[in-house]
C-alpha positions in Angstrom: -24.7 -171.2 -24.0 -24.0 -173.2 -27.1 -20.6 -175.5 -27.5 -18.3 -176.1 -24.5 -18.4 -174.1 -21.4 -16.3 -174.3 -18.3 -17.3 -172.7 -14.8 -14.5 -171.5 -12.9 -14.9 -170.5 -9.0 -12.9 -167.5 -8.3 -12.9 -165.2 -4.8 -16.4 -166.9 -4.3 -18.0 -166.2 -7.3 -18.9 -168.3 -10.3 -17.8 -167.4 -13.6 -19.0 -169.2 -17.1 -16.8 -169.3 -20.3 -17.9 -170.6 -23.0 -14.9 -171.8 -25.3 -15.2 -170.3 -28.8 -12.0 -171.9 -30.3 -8.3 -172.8 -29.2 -7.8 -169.5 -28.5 -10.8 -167.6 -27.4 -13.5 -167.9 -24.5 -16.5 -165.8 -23.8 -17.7 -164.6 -20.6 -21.2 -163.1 -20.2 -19.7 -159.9 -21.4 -16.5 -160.4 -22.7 -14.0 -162.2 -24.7 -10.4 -163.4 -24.0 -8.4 -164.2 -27.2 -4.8 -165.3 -27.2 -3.7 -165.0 -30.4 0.1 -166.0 -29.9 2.1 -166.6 -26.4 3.1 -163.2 -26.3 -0.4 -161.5 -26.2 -3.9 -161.7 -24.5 -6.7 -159.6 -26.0 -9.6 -158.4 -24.1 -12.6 -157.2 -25.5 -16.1 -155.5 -24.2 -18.7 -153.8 -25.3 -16.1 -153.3 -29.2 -13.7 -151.7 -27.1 -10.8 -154.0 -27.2 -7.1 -153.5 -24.9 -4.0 -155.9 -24.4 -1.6 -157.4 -21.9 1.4 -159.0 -23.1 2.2 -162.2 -21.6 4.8 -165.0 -21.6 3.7 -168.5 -22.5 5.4 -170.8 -20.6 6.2 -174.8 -21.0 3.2 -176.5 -19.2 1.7 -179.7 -19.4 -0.9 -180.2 -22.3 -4.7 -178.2 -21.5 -2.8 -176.3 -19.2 -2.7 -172.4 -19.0 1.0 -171.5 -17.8 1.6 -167.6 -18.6 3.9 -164.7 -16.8 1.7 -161.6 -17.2 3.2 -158.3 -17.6 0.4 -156.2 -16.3 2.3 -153.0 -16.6 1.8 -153.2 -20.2 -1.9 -153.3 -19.8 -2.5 -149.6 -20.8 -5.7 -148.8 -21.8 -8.4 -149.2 -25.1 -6.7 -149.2 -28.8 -8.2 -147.0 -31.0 -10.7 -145.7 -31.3 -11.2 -145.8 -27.8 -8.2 -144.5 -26.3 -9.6 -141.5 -24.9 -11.6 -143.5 -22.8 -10.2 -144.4 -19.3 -9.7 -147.6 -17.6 -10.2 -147.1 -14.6 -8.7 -148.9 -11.1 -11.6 -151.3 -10.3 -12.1 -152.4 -14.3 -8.8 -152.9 -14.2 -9.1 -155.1 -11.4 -11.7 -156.7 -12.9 -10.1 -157.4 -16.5 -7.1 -159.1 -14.9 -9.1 -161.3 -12.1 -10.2 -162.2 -15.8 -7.2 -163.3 -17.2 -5.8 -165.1 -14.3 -4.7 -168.5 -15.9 -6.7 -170.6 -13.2 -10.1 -168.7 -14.3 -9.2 -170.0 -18.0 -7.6 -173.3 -17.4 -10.5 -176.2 -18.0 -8.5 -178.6 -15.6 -9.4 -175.8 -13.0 -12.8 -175.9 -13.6 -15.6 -178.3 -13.5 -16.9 -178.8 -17.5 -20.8 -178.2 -18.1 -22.5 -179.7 -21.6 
């Protein structure tokens, strides 16, 4: 991976991001954008859904949010006919969980 990329260790497994920008990391298949504190975006494969979220006050380079998850629905057009089902679901939030995104949670690689 090109640029900055953090490894997080989450339920024993080892996930890479590589940051993009201010705003955005990439997994291996994904990409987490936040474009304001009061929105994550997810996106796989083109298909892209939301969460809303709460940015809190933290200190600086850390990740302090207040997830709604109920307002994680599904894709936005034009995949909304396509289900999300309970274990991606699963897996998109483990995802988003502030620790798996938070550098000073993770070791940095060059």
């Amino acid at each position: 991976m090109n640029g900055l990329s953090y490894f997080a260790a989450q339920n024993s497994r080892v996930m890479v991001f590589e940051k993009i920008n201010n705003k955005s990391v990439r997994g291996e298949h994904f990409t987490v954008t936040v474009p304001d504190v009061h929105k994550i975006e997810y996106t796989e494969a083109g298909k892209v859904t939301t969460v809303e979220i709460e940015g809190g006050m933290s200190e600086p380079g850390q990740v302090d949010w207040l997830i709604y998850i109920r307002t994680f629905s599904g894709w936005l057009p034009p995949h909304e006919s396509e289900e999300i089902r309970a274990e991606k679901r699963r897996q998109i939030f483990d995802k988003h969980q502030p620790s798996a995104l938070n550098p000073r949670n993770a070791s940095q690689a060059g």
